[in-house]
C-alpha positions as CSV (number, residue, x, y, z in Angstrom):
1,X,0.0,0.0,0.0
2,X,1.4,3.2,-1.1
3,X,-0.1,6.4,0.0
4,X,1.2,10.0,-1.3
5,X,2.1,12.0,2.0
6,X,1.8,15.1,0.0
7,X,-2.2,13.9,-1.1
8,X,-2.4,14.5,2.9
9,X,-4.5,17.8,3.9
10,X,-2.0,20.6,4.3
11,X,-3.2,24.0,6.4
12,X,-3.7,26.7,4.0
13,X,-5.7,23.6,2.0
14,X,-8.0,23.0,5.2
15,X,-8.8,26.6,5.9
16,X,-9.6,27.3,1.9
17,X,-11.8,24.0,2.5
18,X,-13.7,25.8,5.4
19,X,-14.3,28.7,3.7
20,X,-15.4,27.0,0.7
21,X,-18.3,25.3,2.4
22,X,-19.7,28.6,3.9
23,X,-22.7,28.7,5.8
24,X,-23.5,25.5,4.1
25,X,-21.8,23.9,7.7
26,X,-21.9,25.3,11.3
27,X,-18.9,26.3,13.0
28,X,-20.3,23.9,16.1
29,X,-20.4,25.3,19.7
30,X,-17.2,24.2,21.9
31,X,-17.6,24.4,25.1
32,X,-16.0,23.5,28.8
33,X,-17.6,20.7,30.4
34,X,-18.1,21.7,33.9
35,X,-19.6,19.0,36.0
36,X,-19.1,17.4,39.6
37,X,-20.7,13.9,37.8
38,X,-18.5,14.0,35.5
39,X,-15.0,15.3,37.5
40,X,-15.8,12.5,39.4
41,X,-15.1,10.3,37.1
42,X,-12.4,11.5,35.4
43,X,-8.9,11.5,36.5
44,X,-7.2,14.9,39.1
45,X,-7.1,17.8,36.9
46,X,-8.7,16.2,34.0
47,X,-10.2,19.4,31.7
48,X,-13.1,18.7,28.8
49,X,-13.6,20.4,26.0
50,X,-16.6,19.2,24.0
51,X,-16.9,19.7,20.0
52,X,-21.0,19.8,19.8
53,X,-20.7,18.0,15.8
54,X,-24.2,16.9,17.0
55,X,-25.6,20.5,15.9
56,X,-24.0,20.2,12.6
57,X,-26.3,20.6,9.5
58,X,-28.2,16.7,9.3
59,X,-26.7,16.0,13.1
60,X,-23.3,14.8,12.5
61,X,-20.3,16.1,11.2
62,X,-20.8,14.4,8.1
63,X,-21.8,17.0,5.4
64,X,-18.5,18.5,5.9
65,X,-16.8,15.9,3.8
66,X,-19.7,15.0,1.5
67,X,-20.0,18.7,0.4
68,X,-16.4,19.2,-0.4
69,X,-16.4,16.1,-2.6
70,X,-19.7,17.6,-4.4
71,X,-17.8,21.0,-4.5
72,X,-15.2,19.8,-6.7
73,X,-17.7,18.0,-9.3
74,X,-17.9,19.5,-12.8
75,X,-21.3,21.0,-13.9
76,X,-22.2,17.8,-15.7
77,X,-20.9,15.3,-13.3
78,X,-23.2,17.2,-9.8
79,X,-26.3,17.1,-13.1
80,X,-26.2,13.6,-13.4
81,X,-26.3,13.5,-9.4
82,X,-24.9,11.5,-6.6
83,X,-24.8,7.9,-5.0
84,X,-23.4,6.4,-1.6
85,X,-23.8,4.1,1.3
86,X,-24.4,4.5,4.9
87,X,-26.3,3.0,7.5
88,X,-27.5,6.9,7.9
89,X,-25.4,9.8,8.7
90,X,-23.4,10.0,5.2
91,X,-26.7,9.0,3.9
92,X,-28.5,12.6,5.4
93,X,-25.6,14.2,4.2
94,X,-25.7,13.3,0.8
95,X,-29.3,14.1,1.0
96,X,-28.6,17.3,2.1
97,X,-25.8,18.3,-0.1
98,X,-27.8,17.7,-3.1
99,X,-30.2,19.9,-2.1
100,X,-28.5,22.5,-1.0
101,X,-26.3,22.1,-4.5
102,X,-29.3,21.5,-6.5
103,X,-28.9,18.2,-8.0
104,X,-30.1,14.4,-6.8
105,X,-29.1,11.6,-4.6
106,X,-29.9,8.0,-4.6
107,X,-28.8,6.0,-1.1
108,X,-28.2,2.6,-0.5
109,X,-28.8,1.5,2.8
110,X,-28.8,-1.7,5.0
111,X,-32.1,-2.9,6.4
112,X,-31.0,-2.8,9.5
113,X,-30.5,0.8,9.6
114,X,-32.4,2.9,12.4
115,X,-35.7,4.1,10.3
116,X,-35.7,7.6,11.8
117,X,-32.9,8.3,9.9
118,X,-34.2,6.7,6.5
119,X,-37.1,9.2,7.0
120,X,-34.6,11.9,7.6
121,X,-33.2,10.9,4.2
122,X,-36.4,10.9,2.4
123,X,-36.9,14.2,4.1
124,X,-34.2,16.0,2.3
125,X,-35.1,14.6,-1.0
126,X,-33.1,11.7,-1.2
127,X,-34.2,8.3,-3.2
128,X,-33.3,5.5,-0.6
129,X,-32.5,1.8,-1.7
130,X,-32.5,-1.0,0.8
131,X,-30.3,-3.9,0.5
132,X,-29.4,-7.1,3.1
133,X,-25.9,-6.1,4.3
134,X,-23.4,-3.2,4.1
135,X,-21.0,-5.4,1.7
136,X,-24.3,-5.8,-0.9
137,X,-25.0,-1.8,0.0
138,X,-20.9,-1.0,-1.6
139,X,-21.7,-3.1,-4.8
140,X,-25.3,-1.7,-5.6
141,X,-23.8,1.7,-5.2
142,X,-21.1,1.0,-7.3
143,X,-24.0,-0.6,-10.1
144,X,-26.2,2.5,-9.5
145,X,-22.9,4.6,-10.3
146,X,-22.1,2.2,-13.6
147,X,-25.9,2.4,-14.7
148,X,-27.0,5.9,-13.9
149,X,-23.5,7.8,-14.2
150,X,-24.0,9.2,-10.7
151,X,-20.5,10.1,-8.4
152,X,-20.0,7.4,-5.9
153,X,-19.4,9.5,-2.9
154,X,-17.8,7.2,-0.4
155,X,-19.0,7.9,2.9
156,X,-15.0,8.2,4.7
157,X,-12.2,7.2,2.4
158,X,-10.3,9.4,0.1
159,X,-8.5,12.5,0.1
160,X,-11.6,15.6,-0.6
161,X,-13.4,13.5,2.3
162,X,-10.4,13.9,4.7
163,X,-10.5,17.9,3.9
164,X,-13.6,18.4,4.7
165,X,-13.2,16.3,8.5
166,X,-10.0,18.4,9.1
167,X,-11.7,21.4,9.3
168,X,-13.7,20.3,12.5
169,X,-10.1,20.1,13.9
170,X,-9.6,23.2,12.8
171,X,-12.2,24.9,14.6
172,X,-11.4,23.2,17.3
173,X,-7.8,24.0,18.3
174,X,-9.0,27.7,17.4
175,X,-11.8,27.5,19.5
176,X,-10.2,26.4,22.3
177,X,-7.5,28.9,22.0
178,X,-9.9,31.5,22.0
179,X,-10.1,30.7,25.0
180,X,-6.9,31.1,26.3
181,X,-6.2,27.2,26.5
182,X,-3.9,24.8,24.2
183,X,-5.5,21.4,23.7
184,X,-3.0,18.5,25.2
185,X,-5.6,15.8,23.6
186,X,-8.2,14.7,21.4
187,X,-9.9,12.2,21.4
188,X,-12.5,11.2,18.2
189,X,-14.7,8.1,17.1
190,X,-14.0,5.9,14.0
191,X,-16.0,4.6,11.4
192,X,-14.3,4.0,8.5
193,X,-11.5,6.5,9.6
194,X,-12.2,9.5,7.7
195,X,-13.1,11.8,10.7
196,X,-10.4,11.1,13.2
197,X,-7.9,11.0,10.0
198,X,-8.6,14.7,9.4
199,X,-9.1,15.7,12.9
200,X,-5.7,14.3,14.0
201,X,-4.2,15.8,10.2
202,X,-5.2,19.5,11.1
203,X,-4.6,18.9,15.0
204,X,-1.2,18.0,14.7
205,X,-0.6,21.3,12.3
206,X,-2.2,23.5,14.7
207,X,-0.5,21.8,17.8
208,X,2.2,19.3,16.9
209,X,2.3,18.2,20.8
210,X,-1.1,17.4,21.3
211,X,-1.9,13.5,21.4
212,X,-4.5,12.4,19.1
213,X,-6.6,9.3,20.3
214,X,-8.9,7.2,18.3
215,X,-12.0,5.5,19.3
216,X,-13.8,2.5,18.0
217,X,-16.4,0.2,19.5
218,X,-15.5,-3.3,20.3
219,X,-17.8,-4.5,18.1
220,X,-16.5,-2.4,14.8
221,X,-12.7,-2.6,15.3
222,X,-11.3,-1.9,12.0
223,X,-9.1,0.6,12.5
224,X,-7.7,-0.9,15.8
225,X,-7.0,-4.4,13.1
226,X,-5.4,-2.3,10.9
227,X,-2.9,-0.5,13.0
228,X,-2.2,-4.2,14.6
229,X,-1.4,-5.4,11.3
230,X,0.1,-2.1,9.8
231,X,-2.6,-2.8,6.5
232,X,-5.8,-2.1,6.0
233,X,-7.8,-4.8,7.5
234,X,-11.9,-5.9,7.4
235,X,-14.1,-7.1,9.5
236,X,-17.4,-10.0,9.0
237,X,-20.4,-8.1,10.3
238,X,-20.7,-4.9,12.6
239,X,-21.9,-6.2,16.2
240,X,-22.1,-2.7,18.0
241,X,-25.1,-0.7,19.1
242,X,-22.8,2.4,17.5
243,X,-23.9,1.5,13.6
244,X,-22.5,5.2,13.0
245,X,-19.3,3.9,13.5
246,X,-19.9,0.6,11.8
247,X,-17.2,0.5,8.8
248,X,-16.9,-2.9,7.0
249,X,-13.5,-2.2,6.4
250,X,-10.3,0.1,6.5
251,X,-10.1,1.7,3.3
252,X,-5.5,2.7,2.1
253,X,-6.1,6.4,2.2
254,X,-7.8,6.9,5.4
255,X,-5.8,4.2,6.8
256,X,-2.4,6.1,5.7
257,X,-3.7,9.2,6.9
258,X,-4.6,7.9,10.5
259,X,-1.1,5.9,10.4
260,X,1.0,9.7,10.0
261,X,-1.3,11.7,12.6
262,X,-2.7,9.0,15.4
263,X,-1.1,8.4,18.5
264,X,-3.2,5.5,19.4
265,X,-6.7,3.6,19.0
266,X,-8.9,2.2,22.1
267,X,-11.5,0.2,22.0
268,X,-15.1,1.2,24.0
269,X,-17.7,-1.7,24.7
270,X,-21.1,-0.8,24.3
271,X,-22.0,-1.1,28.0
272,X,-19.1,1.7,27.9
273,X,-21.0,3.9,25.7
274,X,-24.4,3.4,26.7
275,X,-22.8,4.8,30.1
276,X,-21.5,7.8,28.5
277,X,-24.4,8.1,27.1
278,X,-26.1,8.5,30.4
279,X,-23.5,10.9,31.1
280,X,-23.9,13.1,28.3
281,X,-27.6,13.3,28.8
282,X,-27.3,13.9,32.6
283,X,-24.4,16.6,32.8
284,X,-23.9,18.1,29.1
285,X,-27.8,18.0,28.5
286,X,-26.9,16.3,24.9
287,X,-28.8,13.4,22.9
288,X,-26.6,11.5,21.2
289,X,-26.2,8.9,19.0
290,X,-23.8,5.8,20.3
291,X,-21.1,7.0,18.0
292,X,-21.7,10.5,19.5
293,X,-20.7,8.9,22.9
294,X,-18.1,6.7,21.8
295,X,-14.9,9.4,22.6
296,X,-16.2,10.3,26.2
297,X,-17.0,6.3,26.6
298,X,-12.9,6.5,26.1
299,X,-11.7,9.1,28.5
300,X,-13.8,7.7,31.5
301,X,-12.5,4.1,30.3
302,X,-9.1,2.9,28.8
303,X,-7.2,6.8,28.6
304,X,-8.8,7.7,31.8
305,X,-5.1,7.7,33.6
306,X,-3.4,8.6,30.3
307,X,-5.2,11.4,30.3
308,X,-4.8,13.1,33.8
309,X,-4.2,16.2,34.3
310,X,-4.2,17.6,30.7
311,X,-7.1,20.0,28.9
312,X,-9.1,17.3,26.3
313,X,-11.1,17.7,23.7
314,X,-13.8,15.4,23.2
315,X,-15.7,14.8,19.6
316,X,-19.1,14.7,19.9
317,X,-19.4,13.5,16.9
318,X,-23.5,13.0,16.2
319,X,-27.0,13.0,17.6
320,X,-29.1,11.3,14.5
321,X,-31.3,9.3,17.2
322,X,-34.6,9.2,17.7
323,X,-36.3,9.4,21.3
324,X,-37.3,5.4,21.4
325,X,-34.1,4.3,20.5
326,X,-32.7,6.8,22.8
327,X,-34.5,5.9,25.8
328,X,-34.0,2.1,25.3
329,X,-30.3,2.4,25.2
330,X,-30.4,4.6,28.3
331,X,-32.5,2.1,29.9
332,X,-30.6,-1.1,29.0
C-alpha cells in the first residue's frame, strides 16, 4: 500500500476547504464541560472540551466531507447527481448536499439501519434503496454509479473526504484557543477513519504536541485491526449498538492518513458507551447517538489515567437518534 504523504491535507488547504463550504456547515459550539458527575469520574485535573458535531447541518459532522467532494464536481458530473452508502449519517448528508447544490441523490442502505434516519433521508429529497448487508449496500452503489453515471461519494475514504473532516479540527484547536487554552488531547470516534484522519491531520498542524486518540467500538474494530497489522484490514459483520461507526472495512487512504497523525486507537464496549451516554444526557444535557458517545465512553474508560491532568477535547461527533431508540439504550 502506497499512500502520497503530500495527497495528505496541508493547512492553508483546510482553511480554503472551510471557507469554501460557507454557511452551508456550522462552526459547532465548543464548550467546557463543567460537571461534579463527570469530574468524578475523570482522572485529578482532567479538563473537557466538548466539539458539539451533534448540531451540525443533518446532526453529524458528516456534510463537511460529502459537500467538499460535491464542490469539486464538474457542472455535468453534480447534473447527473450522486450515490453512496451508509447506514444513515453520510446518507443525510448526501441528501442534504444535493439539495443544497441543486442536483439528486440515490442512497443505499442496509435494512437494518435505524428508520428515523431513513425518513430523515427521504426528508431531504433523497431516493433510498434498501439492501441485506453493508457489503451488498458498496456493490449496488457502485451498479447504480455504472448504470445511472452518478459520483459514488464514499462515505469516509479518500483525500476531498479527509479535507472536509480536518476542518472540525480546525475549529477546534481555534476554538479552544480562543479561550486562552492549548488542547494537550483529542480524542475522536471511528467509522471508516475518515473523521479522526482529518481531525488528527489538522490537530497535529495546529498543535504538533497534542496526542490524538482514536476510538472505536469493540464490536466495529477496523481501524484498531489495521494499526495491529500495519494494512488495512476488514471485518465479517458490525456487532455494535454504535452502527454510525460501523465500517466494514479500513479503506489505504484513510488508513495512511490515521497511520501519520494517530497516537493510538482504544477500544469502547457498548456497556461503555451506553454509560457515556447517560452521562452526556445527565451533565452536558446532549442526545446522542452511540457514535456520539463513543470518545467520552474512552476518556472515563481505557485513557482515563493517560489522560490526567491535561485540557481534552472530546468529539461529539453525532446525535441522528430518535427518542425510542434513545430511551432504550439509556434504559438497558
Amino acid at each position: 500500500m502506497t499512500v502520497p504523504t503530500a495527497s495528505f491535507p496541508t493547512l492553508p488547504a483546510i482553511r480554503a476547504a472551510r471557507h469554501r463550504l460557507g454557511e452551508r456547515v456550522e462552526t459547532t459550539s465548543v464548550r467546557r464541560l463543567r460537571d461534579d458527575a463527570v469530574q468524578a469520574r475523570l482522572a485529578p485535573g482532567t479538563v473537557l472540551w466538548l466539539k458539539e458535531e451533534l448540531f451540525q447541518r443533518t446532526g453529524s459532522f458528516k456534510p463537511r466531507g460529502a459537500l467538499t467532494v460535491m464542490l469539486s464536481l464538474t457542472p455535468e458530473q453534480r447534473a447527473r447527481g450522486v450515490t453512496g452508502v451508509s447506514a444513515g449519517n453520510h446518507a443525510i448528508s448526501l441528501a442534504y448536499s444535493a439539495r443544497e447544490l441543486h442536483t439528486t441523490a440515490k442512497v443505499v442502505m442496509p435494512r437494518t439501519a435505524n428508520p428515523f434516519r431513513i425518513m430523515l433521508c427521504k426528508e431531504l429529497g433523497a431516493e433510498v434503496m434498501l439492501v441485506d448487508t453493508v457489503h451488498e449496500a458498496f456493490d449496488t452503489a457502485r451498479a447504480i454509479e455504472r448504470d445511472e453515471g452518478r459520483t459514488f461519494v464514499h462515505p469516509y475514504e479518500g483525500p476531498l473526504t479527509a479535507l472536509g473532516t480536518a476542518t472540525v479540527g480546525l475549529e477546534f484547536v481555534e476554538q479552544v484557543r480562543a479561550n486562552g487554552v492549548e488542547l494537550d488531547a483529542v480524542v475522536v470516534a471511528a467509522g471508516g477513519g475518515g473523521l479522526p484522519g482529518g481531525v488528527a491531520c489538522a490537530v497535529k498542524l495546529l498543535a504538533p504536541d497534542a496526542k490524538v486518540y482514536v476510538v472505536e467500538p469493540e464490536g466495529a474494530d477496523t481501524m484498531h485491526r489495521s494499526f495491529a497489522a500495519g494494512t488495512p484490514q476488514s471485518i465479517d459483520k458490525v456487532r455494535t449498538i454504535a452502527d454510525s461507526l460501523g465500517a466494514p472495512r479500513c479503506e489505504p487512504y484513510s488508513f495512511a492518513l490515521n497511520q501519520a497523525y494517530v497516537d493510538d486507537v482504544v477500544l469502547v464496549s457498548d456497556d461503555q458507551i451506553r454509560d457515556a451516554m447517560r452521562l452526556l444526557y445527565r451533565s452536558a444535557k446532549l442526545v446522542t447517538e452511540p457514535a456520539g458517545a463513543a470518545s467520552l465512553a474512552a476518556v472515563l474508560g481505557p485513557l482515563r489515567d493517560r489522560l490526567a491532568g491535561q485540557q481534552v477535547g472530546v468529539v461529539v461527533c453525532g446525535g441522528n437518534v430518535d427518542s425510542a431508540t434513545f430511551a432504550a439504550q439509556l434504559s438497558e
